[in-house]
Biotite code that builds the C-alpha atoms (Angstrom):
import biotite.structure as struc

atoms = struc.array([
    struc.Atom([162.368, -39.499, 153.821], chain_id="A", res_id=1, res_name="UNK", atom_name="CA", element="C"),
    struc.Atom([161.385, -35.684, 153.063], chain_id="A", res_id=2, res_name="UNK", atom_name="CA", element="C"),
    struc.Atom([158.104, -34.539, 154.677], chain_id="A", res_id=3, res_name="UNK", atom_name="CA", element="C"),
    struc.Atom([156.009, -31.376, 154.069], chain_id="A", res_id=4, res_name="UNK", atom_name="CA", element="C"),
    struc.Atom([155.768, -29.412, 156.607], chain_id="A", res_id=5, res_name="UNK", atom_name="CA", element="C"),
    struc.Atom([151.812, -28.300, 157.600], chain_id="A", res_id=6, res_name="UNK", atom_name="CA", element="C"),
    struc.Atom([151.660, -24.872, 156.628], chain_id="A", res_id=7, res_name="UNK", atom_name="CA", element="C"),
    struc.Atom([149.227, -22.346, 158.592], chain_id="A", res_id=8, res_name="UNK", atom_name="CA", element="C"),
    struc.Atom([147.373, -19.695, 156.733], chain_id="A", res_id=9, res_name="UNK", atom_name="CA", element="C"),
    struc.Atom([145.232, -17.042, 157.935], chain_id="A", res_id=10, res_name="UNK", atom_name="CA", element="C"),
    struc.Atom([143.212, -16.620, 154.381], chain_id="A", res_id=11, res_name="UNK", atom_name="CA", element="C"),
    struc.Atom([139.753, -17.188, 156.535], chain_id="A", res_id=12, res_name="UNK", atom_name="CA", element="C"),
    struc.Atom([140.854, -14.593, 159.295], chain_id="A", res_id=13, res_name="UNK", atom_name="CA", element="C"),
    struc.Atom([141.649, -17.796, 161.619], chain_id="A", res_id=14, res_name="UNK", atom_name="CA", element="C"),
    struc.Atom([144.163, -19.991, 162.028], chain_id="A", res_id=15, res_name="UNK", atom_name="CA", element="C"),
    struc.Atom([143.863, -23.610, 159.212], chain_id="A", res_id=16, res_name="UNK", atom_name="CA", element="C"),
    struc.Atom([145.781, -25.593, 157.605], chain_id="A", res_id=17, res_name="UNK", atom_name="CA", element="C"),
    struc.Atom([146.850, -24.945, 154.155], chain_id="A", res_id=18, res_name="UNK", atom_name="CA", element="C"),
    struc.Atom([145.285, -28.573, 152.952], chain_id="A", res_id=19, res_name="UNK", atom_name="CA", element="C"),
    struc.Atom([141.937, -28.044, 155.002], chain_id="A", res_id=20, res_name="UNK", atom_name="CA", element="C"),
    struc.Atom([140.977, -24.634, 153.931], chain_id="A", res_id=21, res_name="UNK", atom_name="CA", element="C"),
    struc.Atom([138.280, -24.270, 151.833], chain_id="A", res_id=22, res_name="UNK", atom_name="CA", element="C"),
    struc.Atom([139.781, -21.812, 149.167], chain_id="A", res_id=23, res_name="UNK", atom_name="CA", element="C"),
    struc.Atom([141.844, -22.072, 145.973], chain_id="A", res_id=24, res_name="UNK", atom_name="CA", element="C"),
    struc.Atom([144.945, -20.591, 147.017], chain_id="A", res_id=25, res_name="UNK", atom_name="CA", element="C"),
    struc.Atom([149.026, -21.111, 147.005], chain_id="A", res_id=26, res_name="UNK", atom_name="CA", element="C"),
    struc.Atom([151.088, -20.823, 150.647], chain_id="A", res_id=27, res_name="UNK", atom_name="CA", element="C"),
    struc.Atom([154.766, -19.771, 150.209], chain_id="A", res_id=28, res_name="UNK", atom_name="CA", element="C"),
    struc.Atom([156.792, -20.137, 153.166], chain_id="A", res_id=29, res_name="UNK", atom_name="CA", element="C"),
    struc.Atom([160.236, -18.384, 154.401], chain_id="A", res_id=30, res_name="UNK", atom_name="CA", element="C"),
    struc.Atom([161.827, -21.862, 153.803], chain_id="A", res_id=31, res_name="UNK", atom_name="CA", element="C"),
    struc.Atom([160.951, -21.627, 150.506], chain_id="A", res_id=32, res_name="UNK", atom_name="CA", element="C"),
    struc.Atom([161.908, -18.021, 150.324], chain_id="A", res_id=33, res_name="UNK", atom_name="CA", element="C"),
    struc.Atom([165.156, -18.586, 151.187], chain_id="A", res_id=34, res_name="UNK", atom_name="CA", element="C"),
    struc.Atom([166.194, -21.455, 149.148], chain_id="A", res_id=35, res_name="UNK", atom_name="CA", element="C"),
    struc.Atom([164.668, -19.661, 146.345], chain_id="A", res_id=36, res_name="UNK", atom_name="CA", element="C"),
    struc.Atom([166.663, -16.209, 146.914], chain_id="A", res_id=37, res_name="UNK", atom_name="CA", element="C"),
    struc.Atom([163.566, -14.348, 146.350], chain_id="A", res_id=38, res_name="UNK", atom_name="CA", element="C"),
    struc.Atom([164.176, -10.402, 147.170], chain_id="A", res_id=39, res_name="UNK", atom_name="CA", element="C"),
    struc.Atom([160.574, -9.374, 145.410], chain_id="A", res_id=40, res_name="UNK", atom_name="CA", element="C"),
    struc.Atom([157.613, -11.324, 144.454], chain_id="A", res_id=41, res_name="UNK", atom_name="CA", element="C"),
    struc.Atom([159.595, -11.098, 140.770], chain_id="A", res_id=42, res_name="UNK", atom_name="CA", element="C"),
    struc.Atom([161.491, -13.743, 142.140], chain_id="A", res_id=43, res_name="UNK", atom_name="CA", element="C"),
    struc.Atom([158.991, -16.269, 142.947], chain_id="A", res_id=44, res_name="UNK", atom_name="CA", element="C"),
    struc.Atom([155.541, -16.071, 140.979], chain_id="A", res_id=45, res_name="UNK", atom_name="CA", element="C"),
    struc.Atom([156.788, -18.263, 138.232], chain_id="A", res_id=46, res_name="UNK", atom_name="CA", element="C"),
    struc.Atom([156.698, -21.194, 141.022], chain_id="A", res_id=47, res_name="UNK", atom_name="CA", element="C"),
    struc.Atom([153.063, -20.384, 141.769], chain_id="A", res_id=48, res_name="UNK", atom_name="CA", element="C"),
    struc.Atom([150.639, -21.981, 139.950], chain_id="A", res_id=49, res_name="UNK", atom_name="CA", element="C"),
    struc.Atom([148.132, -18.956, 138.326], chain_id="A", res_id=50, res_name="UNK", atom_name="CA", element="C"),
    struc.Atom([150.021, -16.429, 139.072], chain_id="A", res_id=51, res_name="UNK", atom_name="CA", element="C"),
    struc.Atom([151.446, -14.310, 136.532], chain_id="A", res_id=52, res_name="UNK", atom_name="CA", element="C"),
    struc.Atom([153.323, -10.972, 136.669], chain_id="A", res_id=53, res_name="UNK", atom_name="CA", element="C"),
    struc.Atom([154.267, -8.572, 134.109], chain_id="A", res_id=54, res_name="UNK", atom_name="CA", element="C"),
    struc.Atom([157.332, -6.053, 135.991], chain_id="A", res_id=55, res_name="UNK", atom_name="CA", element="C"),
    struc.Atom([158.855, -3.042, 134.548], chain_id="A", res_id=56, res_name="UNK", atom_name="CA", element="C"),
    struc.Atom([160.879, -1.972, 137.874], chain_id="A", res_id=57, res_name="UNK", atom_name="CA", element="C"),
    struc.Atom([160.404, -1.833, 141.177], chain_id="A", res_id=58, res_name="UNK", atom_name="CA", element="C"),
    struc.Atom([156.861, 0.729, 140.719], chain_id="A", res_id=59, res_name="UNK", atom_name="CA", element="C"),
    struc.Atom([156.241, -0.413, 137.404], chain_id="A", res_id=60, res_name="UNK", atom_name="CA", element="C"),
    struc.Atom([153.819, -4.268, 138.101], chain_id="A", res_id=61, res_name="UNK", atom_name="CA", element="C"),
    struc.Atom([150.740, -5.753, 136.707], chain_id="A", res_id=62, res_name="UNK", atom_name="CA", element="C"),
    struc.Atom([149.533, -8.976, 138.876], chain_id="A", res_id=63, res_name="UNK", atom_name="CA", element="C"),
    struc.Atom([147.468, -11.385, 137.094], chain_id="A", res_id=64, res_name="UNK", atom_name="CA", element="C"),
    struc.Atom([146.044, -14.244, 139.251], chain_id="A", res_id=65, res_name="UNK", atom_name="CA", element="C"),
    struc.Atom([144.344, -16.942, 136.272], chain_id="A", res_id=66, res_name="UNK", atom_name="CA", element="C"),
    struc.Atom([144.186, -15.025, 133.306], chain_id="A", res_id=67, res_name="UNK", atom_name="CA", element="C"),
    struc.Atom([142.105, -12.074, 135.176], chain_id="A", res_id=68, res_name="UNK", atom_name="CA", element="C"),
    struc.Atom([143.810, -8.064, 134.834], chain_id="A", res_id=69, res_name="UNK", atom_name="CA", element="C"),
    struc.Atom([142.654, -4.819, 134.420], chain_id="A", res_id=70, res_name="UNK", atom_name="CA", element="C"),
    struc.Atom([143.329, -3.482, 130.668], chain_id="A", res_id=71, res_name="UNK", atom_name="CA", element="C"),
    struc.Atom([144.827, -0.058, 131.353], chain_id="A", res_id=72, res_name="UNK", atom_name="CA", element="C"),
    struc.Atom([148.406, 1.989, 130.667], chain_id="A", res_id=73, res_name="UNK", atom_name="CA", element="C"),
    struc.Atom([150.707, 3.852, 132.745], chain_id="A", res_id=74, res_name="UNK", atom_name="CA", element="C"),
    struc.Atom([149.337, 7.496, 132.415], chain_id="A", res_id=75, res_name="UNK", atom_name="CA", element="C"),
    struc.Atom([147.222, 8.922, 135.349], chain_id="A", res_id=76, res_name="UNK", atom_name="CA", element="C"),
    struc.Atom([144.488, 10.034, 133.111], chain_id="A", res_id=77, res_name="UNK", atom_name="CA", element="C"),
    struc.Atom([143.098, 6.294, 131.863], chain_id="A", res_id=78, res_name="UNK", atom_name="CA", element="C"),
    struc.Atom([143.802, 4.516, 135.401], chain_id="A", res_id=79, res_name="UNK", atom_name="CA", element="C"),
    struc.Atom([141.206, 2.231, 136.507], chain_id="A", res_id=80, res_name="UNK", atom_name="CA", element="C"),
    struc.Atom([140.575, -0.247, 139.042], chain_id="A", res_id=81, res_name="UNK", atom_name="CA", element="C"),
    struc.Atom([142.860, -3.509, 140.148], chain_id="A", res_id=82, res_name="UNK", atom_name="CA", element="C"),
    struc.Atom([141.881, -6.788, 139.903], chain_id="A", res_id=83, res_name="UNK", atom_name="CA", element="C"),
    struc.Atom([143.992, -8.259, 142.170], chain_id="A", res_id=84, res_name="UNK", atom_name="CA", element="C"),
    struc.Atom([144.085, -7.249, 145.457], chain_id="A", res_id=85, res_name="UNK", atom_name="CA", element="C"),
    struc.Atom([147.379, -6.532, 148.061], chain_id="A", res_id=86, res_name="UNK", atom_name="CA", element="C"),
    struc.Atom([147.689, -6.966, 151.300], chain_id="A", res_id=87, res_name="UNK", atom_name="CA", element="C"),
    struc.Atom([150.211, -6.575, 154.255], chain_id="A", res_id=88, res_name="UNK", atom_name="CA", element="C"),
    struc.Atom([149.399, -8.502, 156.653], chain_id="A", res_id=89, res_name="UNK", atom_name="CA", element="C"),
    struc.Atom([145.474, -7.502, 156.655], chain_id="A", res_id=90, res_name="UNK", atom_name="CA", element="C"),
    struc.Atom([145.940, -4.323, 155.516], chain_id="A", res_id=91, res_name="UNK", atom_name="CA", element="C"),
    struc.Atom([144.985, -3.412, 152.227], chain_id="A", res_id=92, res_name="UNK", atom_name="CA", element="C"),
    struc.Atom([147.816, -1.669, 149.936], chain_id="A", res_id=93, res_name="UNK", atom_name="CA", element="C"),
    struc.Atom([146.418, -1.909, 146.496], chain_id="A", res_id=94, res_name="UNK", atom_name="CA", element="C"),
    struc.Atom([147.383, 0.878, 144.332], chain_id="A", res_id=95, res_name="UNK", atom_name="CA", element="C"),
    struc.Atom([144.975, 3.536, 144.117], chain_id="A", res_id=96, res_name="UNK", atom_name="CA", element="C"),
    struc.Atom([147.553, 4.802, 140.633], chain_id="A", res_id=97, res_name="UNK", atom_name="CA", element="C"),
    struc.Atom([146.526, 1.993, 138.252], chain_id="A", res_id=98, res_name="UNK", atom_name="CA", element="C"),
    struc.Atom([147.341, -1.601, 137.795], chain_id="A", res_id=99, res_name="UNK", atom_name="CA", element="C"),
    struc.Atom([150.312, -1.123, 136.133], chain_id="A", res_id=100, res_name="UNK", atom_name="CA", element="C"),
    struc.Atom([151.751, 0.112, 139.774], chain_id="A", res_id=101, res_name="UNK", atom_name="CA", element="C"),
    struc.Atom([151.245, -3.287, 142.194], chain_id="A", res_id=102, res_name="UNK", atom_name="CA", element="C"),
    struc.Atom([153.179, -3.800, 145.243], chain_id="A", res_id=103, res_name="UNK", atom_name="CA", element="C"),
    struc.Atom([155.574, -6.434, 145.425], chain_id="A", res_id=104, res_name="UNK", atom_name="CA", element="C"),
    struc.Atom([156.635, -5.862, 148.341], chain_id="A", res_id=105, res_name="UNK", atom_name="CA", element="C"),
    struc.Atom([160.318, -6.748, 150.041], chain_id="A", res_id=106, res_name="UNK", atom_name="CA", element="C"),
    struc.Atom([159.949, -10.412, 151.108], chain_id="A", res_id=107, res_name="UNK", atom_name="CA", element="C"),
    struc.Atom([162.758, -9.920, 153.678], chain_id="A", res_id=108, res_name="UNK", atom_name="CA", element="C"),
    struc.Atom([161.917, -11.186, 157.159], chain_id="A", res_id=109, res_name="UNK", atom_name="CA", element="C"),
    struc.Atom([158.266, -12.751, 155.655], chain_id="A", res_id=110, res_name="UNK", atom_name="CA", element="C"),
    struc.Atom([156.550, -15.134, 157.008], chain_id="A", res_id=111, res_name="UNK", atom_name="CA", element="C"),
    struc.Atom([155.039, -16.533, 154.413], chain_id="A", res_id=112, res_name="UNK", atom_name="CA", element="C"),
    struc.Atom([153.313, -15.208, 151.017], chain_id="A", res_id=113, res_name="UNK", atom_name="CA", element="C"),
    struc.Atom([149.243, -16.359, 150.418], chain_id="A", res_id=114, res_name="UNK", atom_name="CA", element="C"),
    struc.Atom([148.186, -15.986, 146.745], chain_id="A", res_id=115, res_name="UNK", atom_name="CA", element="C"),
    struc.Atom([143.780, -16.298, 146.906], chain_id="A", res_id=116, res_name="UNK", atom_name="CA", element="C"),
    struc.Atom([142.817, -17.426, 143.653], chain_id="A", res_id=117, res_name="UNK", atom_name="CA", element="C"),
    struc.Atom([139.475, -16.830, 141.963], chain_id="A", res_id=118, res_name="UNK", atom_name="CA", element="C"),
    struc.Atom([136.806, -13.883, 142.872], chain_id="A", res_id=119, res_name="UNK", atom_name="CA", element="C"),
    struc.Atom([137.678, -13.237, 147.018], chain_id="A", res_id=120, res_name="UNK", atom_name="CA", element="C"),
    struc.Atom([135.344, -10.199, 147.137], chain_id="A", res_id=121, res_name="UNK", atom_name="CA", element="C"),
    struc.Atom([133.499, -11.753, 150.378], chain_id="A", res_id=122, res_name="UNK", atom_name="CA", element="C"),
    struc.Atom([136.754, -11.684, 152.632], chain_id="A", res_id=123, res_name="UNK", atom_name="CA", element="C"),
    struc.Atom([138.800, -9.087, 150.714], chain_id="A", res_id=124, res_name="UNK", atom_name="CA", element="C"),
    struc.Atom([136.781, -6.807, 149.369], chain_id="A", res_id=125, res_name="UNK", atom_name="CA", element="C"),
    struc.Atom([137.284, -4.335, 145.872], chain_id="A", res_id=126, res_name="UNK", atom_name="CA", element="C"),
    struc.Atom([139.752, -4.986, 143.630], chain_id="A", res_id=127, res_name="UNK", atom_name="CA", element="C"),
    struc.Atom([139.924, -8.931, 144.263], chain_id="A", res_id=128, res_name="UNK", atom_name="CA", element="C"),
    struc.Atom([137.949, -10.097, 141.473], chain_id="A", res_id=129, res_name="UNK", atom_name="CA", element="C"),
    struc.Atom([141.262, -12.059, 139.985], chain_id="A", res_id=130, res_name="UNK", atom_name="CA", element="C"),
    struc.Atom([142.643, -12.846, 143.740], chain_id="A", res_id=131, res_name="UNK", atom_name="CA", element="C"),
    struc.Atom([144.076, -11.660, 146.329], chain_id="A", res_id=132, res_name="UNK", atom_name="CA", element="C"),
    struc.Atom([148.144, -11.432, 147.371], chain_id="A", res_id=133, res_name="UNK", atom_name="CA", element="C"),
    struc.Atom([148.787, -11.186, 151.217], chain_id="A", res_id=134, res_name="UNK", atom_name="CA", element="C"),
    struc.Atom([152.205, -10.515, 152.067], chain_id="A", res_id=135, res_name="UNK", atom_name="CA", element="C"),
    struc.Atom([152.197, -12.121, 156.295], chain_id="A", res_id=136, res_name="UNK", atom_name="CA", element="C"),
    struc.Atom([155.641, -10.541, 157.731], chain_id="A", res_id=137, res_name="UNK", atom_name="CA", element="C"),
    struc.Atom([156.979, -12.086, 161.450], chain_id="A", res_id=138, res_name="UNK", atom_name="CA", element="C"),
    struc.Atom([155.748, -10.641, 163.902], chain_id="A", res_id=139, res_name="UNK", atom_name="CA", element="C"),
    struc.Atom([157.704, -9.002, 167.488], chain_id="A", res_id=140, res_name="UNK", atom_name="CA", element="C"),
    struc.Atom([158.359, -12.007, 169.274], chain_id="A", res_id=141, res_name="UNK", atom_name="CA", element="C"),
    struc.Atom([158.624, -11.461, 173.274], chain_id="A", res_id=142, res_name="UNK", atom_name="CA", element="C"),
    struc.Atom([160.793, -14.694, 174.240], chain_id="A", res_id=143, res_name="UNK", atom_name="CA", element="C"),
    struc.Atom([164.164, -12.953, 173.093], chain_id="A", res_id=144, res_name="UNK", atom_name="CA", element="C"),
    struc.Atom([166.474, -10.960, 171.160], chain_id="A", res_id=145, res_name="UNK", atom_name="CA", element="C"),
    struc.Atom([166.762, -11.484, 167.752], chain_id="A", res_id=146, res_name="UNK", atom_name="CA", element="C"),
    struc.Atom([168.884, -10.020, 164.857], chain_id="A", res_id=147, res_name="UNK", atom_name="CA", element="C"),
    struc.Atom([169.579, -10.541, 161.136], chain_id="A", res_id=148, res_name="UNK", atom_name="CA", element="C"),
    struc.Atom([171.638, -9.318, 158.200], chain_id="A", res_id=149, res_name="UNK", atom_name="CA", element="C"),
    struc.Atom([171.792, -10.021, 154.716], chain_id="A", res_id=150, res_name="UNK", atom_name="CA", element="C"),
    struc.Atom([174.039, -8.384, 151.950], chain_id="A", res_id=151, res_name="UNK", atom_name="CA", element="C"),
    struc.Atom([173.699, -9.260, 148.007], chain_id="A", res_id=152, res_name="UNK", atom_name="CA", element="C"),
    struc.Atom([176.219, -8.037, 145.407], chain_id="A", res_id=153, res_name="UNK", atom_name="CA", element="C"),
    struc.Atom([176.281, -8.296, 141.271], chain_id="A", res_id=154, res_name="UNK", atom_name="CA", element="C"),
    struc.Atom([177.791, -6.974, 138.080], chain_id="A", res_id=155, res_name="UNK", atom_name="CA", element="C"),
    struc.Atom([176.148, -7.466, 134.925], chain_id="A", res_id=156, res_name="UNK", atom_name="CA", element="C"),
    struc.Atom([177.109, -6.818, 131.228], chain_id="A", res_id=157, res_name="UNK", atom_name="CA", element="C"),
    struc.Atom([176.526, -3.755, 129.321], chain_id="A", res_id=158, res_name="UNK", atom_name="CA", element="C"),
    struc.Atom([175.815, -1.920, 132.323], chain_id="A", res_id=159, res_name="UNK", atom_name="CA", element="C"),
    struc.Atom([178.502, 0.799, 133.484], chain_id="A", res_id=160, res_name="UNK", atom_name="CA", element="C"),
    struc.Atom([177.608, 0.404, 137.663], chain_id="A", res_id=161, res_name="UNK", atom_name="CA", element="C"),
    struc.Atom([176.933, -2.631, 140.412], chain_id="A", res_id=162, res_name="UNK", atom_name="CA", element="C"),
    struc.Atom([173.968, -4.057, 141.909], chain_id="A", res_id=163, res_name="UNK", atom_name="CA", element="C"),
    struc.Atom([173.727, -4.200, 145.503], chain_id="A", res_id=164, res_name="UNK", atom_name="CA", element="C"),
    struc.Atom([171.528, -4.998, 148.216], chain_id="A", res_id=165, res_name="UNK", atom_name="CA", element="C"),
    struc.Atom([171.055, -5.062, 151.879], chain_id="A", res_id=166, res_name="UNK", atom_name="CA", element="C"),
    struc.Atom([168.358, -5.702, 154.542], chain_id="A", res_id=167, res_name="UNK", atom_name="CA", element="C"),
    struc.Atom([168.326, -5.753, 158.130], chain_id="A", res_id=168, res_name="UNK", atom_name="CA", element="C"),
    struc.Atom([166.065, -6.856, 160.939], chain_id="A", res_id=169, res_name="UNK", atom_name="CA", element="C"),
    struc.Atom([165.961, -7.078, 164.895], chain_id="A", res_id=170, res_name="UNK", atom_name="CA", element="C"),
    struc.Atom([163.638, -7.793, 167.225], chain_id="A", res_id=171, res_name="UNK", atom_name="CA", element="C"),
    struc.Atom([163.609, -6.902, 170.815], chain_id="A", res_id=172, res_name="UNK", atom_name="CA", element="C"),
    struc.Atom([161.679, -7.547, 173.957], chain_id="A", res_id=173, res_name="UNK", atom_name="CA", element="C"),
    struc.Atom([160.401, -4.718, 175.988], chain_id="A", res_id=174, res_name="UNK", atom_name="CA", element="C"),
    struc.Atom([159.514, -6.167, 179.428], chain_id="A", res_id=175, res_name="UNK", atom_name="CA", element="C"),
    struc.Atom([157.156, -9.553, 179.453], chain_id="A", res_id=176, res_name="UNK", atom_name="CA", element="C"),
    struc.Atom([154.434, -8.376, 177.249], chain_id="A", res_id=177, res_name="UNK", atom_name="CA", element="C"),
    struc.Atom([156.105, -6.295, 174.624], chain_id="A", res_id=178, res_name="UNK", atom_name="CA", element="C"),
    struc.Atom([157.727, -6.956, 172.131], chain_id="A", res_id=179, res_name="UNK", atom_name="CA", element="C"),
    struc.Atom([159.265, -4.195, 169.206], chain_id="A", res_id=180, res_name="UNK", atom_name="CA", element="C"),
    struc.Atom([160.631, -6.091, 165.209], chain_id="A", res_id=181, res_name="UNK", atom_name="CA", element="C"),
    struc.Atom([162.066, -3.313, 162.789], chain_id="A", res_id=182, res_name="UNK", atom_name="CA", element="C"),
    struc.Atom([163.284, -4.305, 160.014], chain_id="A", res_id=183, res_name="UNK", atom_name="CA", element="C"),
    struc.Atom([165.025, -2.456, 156.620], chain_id="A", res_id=184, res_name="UNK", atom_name="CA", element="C"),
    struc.Atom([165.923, -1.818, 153.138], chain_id="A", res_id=185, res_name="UNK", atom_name="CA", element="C"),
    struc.Atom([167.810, -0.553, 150.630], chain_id="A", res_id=186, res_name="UNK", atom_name="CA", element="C"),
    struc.Atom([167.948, -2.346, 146.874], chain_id="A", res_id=187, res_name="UNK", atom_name="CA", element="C"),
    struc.Atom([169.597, -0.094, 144.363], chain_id="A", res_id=188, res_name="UNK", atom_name="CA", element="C"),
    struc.Atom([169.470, -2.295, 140.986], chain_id="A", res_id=189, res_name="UNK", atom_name="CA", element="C"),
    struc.Atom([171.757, -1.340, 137.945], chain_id="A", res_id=190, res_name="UNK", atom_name="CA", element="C"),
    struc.Atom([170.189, -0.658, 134.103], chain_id="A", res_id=191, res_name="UNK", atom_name="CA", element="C"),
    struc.Atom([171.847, -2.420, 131.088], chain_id="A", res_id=192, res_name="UNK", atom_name="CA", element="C"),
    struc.Atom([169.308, -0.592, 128.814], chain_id="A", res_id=193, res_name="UNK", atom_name="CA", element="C"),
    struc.Atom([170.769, 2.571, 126.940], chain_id="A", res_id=194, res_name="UNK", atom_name="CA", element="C"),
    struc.Atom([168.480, 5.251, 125.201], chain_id="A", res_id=195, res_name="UNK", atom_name="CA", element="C"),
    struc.Atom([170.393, 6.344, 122.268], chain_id="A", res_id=196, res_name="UNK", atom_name="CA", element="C"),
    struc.Atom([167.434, 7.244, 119.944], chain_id="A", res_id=197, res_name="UNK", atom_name="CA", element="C"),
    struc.Atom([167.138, 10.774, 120.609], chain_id="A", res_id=198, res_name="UNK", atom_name="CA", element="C"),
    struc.Atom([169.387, 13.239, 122.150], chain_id="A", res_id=199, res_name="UNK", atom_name="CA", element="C"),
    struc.Atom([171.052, 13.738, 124.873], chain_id="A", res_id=200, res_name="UNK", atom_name="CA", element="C"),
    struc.Atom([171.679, 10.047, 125.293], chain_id="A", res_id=201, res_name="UNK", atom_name="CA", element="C"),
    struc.Atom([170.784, 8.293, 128.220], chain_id="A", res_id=202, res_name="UNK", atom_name="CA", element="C"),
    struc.Atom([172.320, 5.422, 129.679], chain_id="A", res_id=203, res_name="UNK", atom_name="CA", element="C"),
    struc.Atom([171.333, 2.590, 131.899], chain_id="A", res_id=204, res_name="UNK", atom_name="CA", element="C"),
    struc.Atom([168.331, 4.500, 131.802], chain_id="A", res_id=205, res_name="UNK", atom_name="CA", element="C"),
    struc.Atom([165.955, 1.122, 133.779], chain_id="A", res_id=206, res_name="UNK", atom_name="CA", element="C"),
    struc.Atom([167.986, 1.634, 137.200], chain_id="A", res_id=207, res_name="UNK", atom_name="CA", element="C"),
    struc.Atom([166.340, 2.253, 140.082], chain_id="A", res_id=208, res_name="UNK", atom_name="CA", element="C"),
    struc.Atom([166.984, 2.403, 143.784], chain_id="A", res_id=209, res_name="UNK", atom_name="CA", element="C"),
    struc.Atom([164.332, 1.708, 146.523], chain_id="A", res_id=210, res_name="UNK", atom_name="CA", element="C"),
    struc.Atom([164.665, 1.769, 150.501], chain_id="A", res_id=211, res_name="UNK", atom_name="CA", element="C"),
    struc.Atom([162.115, 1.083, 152.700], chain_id="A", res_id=212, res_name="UNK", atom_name="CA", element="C"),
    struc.Atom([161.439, -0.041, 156.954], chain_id="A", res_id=213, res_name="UNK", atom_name="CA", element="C"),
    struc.Atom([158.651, -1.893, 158.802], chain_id="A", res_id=214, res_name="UNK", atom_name="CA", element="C"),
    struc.Atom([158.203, -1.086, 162.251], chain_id="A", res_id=215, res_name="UNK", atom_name="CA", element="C"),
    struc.Atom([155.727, -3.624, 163.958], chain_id="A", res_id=216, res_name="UNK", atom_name="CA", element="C"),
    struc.Atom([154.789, -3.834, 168.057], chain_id="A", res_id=217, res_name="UNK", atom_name="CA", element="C"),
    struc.Atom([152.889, -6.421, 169.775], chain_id="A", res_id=218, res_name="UNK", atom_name="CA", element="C"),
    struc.Atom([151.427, -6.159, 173.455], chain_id="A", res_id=219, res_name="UNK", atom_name="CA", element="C"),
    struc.Atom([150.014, -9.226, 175.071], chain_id="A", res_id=220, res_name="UNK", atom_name="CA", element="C"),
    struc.Atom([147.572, -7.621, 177.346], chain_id="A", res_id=221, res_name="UNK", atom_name="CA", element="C"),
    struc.Atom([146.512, -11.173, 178.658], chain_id="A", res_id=222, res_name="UNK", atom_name="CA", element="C"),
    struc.Atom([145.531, -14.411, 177.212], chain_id="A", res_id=223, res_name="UNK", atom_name="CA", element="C"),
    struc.Atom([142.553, -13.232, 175.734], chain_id="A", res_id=224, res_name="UNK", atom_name="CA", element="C"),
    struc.Atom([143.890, -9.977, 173.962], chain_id="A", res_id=225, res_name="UNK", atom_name="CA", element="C"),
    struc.Atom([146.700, -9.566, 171.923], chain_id="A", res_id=226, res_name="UNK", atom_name="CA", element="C"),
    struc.Atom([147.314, -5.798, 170.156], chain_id="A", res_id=227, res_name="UNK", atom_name="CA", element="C"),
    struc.Atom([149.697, -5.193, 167.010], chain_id="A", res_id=228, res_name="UNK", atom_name="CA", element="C"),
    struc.Atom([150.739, -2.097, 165.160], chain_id="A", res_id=229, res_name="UNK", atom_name="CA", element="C"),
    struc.Atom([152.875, -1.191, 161.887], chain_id="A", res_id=230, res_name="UNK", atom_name="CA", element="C"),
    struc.Atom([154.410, 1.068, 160.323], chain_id="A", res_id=231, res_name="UNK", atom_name="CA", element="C"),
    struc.Atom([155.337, 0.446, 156.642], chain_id="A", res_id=232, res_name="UNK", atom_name="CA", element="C"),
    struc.Atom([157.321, 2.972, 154.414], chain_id="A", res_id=233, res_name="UNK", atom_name="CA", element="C"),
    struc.Atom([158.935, 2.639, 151.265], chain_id="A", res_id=234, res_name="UNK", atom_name="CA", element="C"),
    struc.Atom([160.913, 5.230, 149.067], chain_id="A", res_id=235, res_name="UNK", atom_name="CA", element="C"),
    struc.Atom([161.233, 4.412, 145.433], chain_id="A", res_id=236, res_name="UNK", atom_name="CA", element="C"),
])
């Protein structure tokens, strides 16, 4: 027999269980992550119920969580304010450039993805009038060394190059109480879409390469006190 798994969020800034917190909201696990072969959040909002997202590339993302975005274009002189807000971890990332440039974020080496549904301006602040999207990574883990590698490859027709991409992740213990987890990037994604309209012609002109790291470190300065730090960079 097949049983769920309880899932714990941190949507309340504590630790509940998905099914007794208090909040409309959607829990996607690394289980589910993996089965689904999700590199981006492209890969998985159609499975979450409200959720809707309208991608032109890796920069290029509108979010809208039941219904709810902001009505604005691309250029930087009509940008106004998201609806739906971003988060790694508990760090806000919304874009400050418009909401037609949302994170997606790189779900390698993810915990688990919470999508808030519904006005979350109490706990989350501006810009979460739709929802809110946390992205929770894994964090250093002090019990051992840990390592991972992952590789993609694909061709496509009517594009002239290959997709490929890789990611990479280890963890490592530093002494008892510290713990280091760095893990990296690189996604370069092949166009199929020739401009042949005007001149010169350009082809395979929606490609786009991105590469990016997160370096996180934990100390457990007793049982009381735990302290984290990251670093998150991506280059698109």
């Amino acid at each position: 027999r097949n049983m769920i798994e309880e899932i714990v969020v941190t949507a309340t800034y504590r630790d509940t269980n998905l099914m007794d917190t208090p909040i409309s909201m959607s829990a996607v696990d690394a289980d589910t992550l993996e089965r689904l072969g999700a590199a981006d959040l492209d890969g998985i909002f159609r499975f979450v119920p409200g959720l809707n997202l309208v991608s032109l590339g890796t920069s290029n993302n509108r979010l809208v969580v039941r219904g709810i975005s902001s009505q604005t274009g691309e250029a930087t002189f009509d940008v106004v304010g998201e609806t739906v807000a971003t988060y790694i971890d508990d760090t806000p990332v919304t874009s400050a450039a418009g909401a037609a440039r949302a994170f997606t974020g790189s779900l390698f080496d993810m915990d688990r993805i919470e999508v808030l549904k519904g006005p979350q301006g109490t706990l989350f602040g501006e810009a979460s009038q739709g929802g809110t999207i946390r992205y929770i990574y894994n964090k250093p883990d002090r019990e051992a060394l840990d390592y991972k590698i992952k590789a993609g490859f694909s061709t496509q027709d009517e594009s002239d190059d290959s997709s490929y991409g890789t990611d990479g992740m280890v963890n490592m213990p530093l002494g008892e109480n510290f713990a280091v987890r760095l893990a990296a990037f690189t996604d370069d994604q092949a166009g199929w879409i020739d401009k042949i309209n005007v001149t010169p012609i350009e082809e395979d002109i929606n490609s786009y390469k991105s590469t990016g790291g997160r370096l996180a470190a934990r100390w457990w300065v007793n049982d009381q006190l735990t302290i984290q730090g990251s670093i998150f960079d991506v280059d698109i």
